[in-house]
Backbone as JSON, one array per atom type, in Angstrom:
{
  "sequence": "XXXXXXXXXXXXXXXXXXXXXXXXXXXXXXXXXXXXXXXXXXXXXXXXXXXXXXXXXXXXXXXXXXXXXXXXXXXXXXX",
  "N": [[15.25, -10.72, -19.87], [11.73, -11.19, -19.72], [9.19, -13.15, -20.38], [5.23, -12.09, -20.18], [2.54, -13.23, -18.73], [0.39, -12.39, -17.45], [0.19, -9.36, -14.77], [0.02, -10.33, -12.22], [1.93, -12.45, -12.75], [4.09, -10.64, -13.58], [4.56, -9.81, -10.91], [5.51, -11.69, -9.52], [7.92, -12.9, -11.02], [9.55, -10.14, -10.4], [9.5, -9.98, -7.68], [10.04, -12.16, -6.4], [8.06, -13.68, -5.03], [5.35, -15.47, -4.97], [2.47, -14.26, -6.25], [-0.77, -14.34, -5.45], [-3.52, -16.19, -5.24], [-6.95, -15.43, -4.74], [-8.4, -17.4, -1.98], [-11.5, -18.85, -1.5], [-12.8, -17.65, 0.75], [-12.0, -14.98, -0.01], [-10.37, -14.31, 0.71], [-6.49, -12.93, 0.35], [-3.65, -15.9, 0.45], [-1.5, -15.91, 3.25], [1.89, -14.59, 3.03], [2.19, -13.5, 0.51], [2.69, -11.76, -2.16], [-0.09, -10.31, -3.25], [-1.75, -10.61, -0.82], [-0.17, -9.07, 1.04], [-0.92, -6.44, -0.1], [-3.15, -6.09, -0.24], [-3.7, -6.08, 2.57], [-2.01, -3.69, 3.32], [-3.53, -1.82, 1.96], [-5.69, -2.02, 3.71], [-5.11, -1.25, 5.7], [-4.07, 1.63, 4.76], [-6.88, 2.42, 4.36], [-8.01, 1.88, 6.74], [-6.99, 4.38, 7.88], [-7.8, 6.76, 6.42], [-10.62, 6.5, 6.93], [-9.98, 7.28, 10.02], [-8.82, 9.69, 9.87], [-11.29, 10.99, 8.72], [-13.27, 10.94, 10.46], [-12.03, 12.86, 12.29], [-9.75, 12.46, 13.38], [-7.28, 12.73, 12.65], [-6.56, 15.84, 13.12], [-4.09, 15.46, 14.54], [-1.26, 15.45, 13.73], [1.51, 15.37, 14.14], [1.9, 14.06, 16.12], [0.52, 11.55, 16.18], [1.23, 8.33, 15.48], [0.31, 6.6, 13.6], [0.24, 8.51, 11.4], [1.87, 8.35, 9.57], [4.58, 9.31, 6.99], [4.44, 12.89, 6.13], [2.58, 14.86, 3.21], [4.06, 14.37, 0.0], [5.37, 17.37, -1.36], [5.95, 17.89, -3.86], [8.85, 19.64, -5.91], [9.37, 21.33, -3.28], [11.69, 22.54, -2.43], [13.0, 23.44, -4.35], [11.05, 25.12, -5.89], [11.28, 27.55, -3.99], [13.73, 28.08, -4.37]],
  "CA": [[13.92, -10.3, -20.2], [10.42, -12.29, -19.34], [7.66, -12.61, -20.76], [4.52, -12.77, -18.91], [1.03, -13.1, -19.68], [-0.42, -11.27, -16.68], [0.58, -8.41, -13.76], [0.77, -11.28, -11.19], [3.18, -13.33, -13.1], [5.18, -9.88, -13.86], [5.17, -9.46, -9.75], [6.23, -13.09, -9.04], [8.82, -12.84, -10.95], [10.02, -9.51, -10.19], [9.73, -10.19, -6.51], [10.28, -14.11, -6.2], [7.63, -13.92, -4.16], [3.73, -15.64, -5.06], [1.3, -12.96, -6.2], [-1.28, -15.06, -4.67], [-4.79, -16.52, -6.15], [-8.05, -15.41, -3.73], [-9.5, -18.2, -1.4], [-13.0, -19.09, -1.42], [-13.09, -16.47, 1.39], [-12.0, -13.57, -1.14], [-8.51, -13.36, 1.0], [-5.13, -14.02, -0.06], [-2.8, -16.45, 1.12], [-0.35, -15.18, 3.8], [3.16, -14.66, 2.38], [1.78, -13.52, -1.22], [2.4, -10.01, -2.9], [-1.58, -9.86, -2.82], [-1.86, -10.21, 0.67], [0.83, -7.56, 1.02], [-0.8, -5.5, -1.13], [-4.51, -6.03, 0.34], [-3.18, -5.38, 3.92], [-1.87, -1.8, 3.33], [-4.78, -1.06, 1.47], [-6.96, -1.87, 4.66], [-4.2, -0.1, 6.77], [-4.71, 3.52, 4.57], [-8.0, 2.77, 4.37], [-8.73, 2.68, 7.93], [-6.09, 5.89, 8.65], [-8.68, 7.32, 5.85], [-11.61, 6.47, 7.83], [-9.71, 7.8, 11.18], [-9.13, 10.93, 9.35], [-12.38, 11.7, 8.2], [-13.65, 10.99, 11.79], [-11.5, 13.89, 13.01], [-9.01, 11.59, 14.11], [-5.96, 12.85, 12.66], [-5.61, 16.54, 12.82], [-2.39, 15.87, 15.18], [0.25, 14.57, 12.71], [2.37, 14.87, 14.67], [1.62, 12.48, 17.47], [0.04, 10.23, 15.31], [1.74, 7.48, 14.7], [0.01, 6.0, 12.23], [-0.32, 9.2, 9.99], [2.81, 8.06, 8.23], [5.2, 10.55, 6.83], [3.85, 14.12, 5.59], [2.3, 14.31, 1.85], [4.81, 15.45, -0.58], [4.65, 18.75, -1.74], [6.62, 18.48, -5.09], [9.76, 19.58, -5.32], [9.1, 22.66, -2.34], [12.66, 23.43, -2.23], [13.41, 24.01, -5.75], [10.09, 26.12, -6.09], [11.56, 28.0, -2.97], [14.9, 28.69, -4.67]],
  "C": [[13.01, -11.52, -20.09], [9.48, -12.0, -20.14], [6.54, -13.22, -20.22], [3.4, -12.16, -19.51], [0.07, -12.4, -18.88], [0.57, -10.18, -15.55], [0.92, -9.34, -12.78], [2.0, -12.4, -11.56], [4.52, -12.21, -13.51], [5.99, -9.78, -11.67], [5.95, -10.42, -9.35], [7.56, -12.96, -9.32], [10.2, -11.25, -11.09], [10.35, -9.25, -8.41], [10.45, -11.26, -5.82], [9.32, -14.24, -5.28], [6.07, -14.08, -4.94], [3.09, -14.35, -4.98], [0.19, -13.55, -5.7], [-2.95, -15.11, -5.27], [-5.92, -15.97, -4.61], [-8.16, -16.59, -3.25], [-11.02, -17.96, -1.44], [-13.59, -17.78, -0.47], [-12.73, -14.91, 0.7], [-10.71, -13.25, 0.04], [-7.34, -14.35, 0.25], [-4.17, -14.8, 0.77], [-1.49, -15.96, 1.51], [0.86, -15.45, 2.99], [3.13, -14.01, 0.9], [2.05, -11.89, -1.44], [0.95, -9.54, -2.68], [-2.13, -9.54, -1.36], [-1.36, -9.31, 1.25], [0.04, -6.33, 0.51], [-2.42, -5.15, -0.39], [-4.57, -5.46, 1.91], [-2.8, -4.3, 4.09], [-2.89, -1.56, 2.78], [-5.81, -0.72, 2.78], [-6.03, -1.2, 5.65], [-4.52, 1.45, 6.26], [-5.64, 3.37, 4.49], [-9.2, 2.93, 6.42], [-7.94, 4.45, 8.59], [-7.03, 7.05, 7.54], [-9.98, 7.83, 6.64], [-11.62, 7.43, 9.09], [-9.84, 9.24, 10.75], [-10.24, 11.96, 8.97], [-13.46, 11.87, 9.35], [-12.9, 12.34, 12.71], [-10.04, 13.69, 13.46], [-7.48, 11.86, 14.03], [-5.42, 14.27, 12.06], [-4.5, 16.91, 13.78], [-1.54, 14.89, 14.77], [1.02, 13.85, 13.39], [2.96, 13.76, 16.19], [0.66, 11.66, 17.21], [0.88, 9.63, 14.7], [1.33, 6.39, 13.98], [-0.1, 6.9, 11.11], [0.69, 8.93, 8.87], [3.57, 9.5, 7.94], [3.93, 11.8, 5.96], [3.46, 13.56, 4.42], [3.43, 14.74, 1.36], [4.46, 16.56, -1.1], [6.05, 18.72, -3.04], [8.28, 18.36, -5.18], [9.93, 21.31, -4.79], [10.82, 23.27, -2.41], [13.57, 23.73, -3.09], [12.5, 25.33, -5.74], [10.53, 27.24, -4.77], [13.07, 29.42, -3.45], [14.82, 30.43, -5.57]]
}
């Protein structure tokens, strides 16, 4: 057991990997949980964008739409 005084010191050491402080430029330093974490954000947020542009009602030959949403558990509610 740890004890930790913020969320980035719980990720550090639940990852081993730097949660990572901003630069002056408001990004994080490559290699960091933050940067990880800031980079998918701007990845669904542009497949958001694409989407709302029209861009992605063909799922299925979109490969960026990522897997389906879930729907629960569909094949209990089925049974």
């Amino acid at each position: 057991m740890y004890a930790v005084e913020t969320v980035d010191e719980a990720l550090t050491v639940m990852t081993g990997v730097e949660a990572g402080e901003p630069g002056e430029d408001g990004r994080y330093p490559d290699d960091t949980v933050n940067r990880r974490v800031a980079d998918r954000l701007d990845e669904l947020s542009a497949l958001r964008r694409k989407a709302a542009r029209g861009g992605g009602a063909n799922r299925a030959n979109d490969k960026d739409a990522g897997p389906p949403p879930h729907d629960g558990d569909a094949e209990e509610k089925r049974s």
